[in-house]
C-alpha positions as CSV (number, residue, x, y, z in Angstrom):
1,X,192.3,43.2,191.6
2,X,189.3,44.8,193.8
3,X,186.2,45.0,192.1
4,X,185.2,48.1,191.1
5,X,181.3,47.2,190.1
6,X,179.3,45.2,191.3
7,X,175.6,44.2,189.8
8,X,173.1,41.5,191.5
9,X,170.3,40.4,190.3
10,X,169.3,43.8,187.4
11,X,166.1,43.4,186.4
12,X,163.9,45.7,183.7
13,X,160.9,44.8,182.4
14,X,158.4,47.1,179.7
15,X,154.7,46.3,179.8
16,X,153.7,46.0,176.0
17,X,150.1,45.5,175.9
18,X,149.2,42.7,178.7
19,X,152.6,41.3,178.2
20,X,155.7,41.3,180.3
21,X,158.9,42.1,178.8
22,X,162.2,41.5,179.6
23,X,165.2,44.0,179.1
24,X,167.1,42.2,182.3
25,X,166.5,39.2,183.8
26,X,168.2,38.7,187.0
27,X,171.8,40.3,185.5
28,X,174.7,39.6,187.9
29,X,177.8,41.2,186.4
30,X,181.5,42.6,187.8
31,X,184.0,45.0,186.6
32,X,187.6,45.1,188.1
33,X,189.4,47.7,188.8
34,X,191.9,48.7,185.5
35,X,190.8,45.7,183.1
36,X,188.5,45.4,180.3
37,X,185.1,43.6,180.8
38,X,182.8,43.0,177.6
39,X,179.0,42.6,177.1
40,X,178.9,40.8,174.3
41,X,175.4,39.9,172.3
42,X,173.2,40.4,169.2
43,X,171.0,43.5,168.9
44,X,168.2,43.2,171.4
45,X,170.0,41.1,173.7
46,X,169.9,43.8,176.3
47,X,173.5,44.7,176.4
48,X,173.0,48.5,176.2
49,X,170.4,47.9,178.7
50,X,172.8,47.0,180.9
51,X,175.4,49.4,180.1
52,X,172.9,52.3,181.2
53,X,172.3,51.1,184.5
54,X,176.0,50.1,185.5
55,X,176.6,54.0,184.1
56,X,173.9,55.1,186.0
57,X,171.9,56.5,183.7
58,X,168.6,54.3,183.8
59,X,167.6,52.2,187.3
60,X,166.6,48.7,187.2
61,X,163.0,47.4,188.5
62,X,165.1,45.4,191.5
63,X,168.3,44.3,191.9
64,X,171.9,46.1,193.3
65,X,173.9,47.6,192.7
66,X,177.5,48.9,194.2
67,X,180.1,51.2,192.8
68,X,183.0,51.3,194.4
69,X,181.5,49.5,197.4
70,X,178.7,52.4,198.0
71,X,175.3,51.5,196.8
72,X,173.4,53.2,194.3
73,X,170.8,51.5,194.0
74,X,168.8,53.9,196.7
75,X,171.0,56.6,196.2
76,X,169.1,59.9,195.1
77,X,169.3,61.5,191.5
78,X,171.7,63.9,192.5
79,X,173.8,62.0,194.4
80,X,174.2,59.5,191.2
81,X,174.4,62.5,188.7
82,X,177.3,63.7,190.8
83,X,179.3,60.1,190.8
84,X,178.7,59.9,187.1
85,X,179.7,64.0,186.1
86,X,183.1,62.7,188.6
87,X,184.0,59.4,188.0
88,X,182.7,58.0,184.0
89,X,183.4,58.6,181.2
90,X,180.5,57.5,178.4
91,X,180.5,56.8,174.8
92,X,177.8,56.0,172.8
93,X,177.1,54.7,169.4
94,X,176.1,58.0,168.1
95,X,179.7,60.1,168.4
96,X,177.7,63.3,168.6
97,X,180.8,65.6,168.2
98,X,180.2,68.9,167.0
99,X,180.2,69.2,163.3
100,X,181.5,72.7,163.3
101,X,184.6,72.3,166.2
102,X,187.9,70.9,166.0
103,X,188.6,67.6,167.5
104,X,190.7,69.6,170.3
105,X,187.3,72.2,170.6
106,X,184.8,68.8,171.2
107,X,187.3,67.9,173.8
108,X,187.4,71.2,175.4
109,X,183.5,71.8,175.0
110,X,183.1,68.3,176.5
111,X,185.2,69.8,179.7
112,X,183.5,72.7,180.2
113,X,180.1,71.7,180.0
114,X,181.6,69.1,182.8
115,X,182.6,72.6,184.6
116,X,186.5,72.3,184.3
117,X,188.3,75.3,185.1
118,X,190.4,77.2,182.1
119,X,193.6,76.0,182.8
120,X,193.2,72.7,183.5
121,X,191.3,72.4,180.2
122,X,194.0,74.4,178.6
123,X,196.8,71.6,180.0
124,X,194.4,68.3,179.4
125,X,192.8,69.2,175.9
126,X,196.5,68.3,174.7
127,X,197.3,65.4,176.8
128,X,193.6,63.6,176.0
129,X,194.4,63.7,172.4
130,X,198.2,62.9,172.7
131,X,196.5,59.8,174.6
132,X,195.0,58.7,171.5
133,X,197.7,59.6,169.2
134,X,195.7,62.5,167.4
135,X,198.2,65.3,168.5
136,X,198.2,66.3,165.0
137,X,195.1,66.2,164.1
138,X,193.7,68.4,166.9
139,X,193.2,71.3,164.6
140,X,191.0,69.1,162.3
141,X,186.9,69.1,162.1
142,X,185.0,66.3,162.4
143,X,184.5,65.6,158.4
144,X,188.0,65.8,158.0
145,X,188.4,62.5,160.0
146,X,188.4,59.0,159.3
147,X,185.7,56.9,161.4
148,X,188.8,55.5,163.8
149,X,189.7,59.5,164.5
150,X,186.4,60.3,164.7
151,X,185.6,57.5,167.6
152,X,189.1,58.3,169.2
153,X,188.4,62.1,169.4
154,X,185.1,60.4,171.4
155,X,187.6,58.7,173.2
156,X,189.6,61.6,174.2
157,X,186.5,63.5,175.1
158,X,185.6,61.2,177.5
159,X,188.6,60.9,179.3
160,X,189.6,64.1,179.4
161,X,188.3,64.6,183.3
162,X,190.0,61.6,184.3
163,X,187.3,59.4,185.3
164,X,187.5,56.1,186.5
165,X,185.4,54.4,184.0
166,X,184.4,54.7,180.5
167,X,181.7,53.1,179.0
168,X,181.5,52.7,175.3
169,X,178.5,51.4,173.9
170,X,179.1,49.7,170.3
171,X,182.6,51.6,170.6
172,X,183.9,49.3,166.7
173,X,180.2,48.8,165.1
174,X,181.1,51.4,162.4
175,X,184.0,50.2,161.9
176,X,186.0,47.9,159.9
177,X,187.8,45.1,161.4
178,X,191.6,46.0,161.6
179,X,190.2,49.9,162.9
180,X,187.7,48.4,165.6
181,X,191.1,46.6,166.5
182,X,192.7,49.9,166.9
183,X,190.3,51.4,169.1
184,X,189.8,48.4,171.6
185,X,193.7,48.8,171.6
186,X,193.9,52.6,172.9
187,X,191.2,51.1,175.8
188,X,193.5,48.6,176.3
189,X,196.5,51.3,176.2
190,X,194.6,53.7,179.2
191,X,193.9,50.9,181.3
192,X,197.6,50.3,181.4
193,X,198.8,53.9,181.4
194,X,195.7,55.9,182.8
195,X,194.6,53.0,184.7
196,X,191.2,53.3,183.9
197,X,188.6,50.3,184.0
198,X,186.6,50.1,180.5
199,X,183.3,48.6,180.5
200,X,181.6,47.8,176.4
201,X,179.3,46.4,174.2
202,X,179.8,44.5,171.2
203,X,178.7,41.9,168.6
204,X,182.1,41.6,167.3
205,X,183.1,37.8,168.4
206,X,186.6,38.7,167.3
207,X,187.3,41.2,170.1
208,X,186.8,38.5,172.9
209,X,189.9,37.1,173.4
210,X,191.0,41.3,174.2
211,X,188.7,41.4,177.2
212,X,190.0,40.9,181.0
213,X,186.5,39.2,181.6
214,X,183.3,38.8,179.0
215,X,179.7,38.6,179.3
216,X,177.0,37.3,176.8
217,X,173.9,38.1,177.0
218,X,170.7,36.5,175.3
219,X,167.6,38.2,175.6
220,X,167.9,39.9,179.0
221,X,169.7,36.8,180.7
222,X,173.4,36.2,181.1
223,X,174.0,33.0,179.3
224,X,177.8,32.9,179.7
225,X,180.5,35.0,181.5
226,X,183.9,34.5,182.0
């Protein structure tokens, strides 16, 4: 499998006060192309630290950092805004669909807020949610969802301009065991039928053994990975 992300070295620190603090230590981390890789770890522990640079939405102090072999560790705003509009996919704890829109109308909003054309929205707002197995519940709001719809209508949303990576912060945390289950399952589903790569955070120990390769992290320092 090539390696789709590449991080050496990520390091963030805060000033608080005359103190140094560390969000990232000297964070080296990979993602292969159409697997599953986990940043596991408590809250604090700097996993959604993390998640924001390899998404591209924060930069570290120092470090690199290479998506699809291209650095963008230099690379200007624009030129990362543009590889994260094409190419991810994010999903963070807070759903933030739209109260007052059907699950198929967050999906399409999501798209054309991204800029998609009509008729490709027209064509993928279907297919997203068929993805995640909420065909018939497209027509539903929000409220009228269960918390595993709700964070698979997320899901849908995200993939819906068939990017390359989705990052999902805390994707289960609301969640009971046998849903969070569920969900990690329609990841594990588009990797194998979308071939998407799926990067997340978690403190759930019992959704390990469903990663391709996992990462914990203890205040701002890797202290395992597999």
């Amino acid at each position: 499998m090539d390696t789709l992300i590449k991080a050496s070295g990520l390091t963030k620190k805060y000033t608080v006060g005359r103190r140094e603090l560390y969000a990232l230590n000297n964070v080296s981390v990979q993602a292969d192309e159409g697997t599953l890789t986990i940043l596991r770890g408590r809250s604090g522990s700097g996993k959604t630290t993390l998640l924001n640079q390899l998404c591209l939405l924060d930069r570290p102090d120092s470090g690199g950092l290479l998506f699809d072999g291209d650095d963008f560790i230099r690379a200007g705003d624009s030129r990362r805004d543009a590889c994260r509009r094409k190419n991810f996919g994010v999903i963070f704890q807070s759903l933030a669909l739209m109260p007052h829109m059907t699950a198929a109308e967050n999906v399409d909003f999501a798209m054309r807020v991204a800029g998609v054309g009509y008729r490709e929205r027209r064509d993928r707002v279907p297919e997203s949610l068929a993805v995640v197995g909420l065909s018939k519940r497209a027509a539903h709001m929000p409220s009228e969802l269960s918390g595993g719809e709700q964070q698979r209508v997320a899901i849908a949303r995200a993939i819906a301009h068939r990017p390359r990576v989705i990052f999902a912060d805390e994707p289960t945390a609301e969640l009971d065991t046998q849903t969070g289950f569920q969900v990690v399952k329609v990841f594990l589903d588009l990797i194998e039928k979308e071939k998407i790569t799926v990067v997340m955070t978690t403190h759930n120990p019992a959704l390990m053994e469903l990663g391709h390769r996992v990462y914990t992290l203890e205040d701002g320092v890797i202290i395992e990975g597999l």
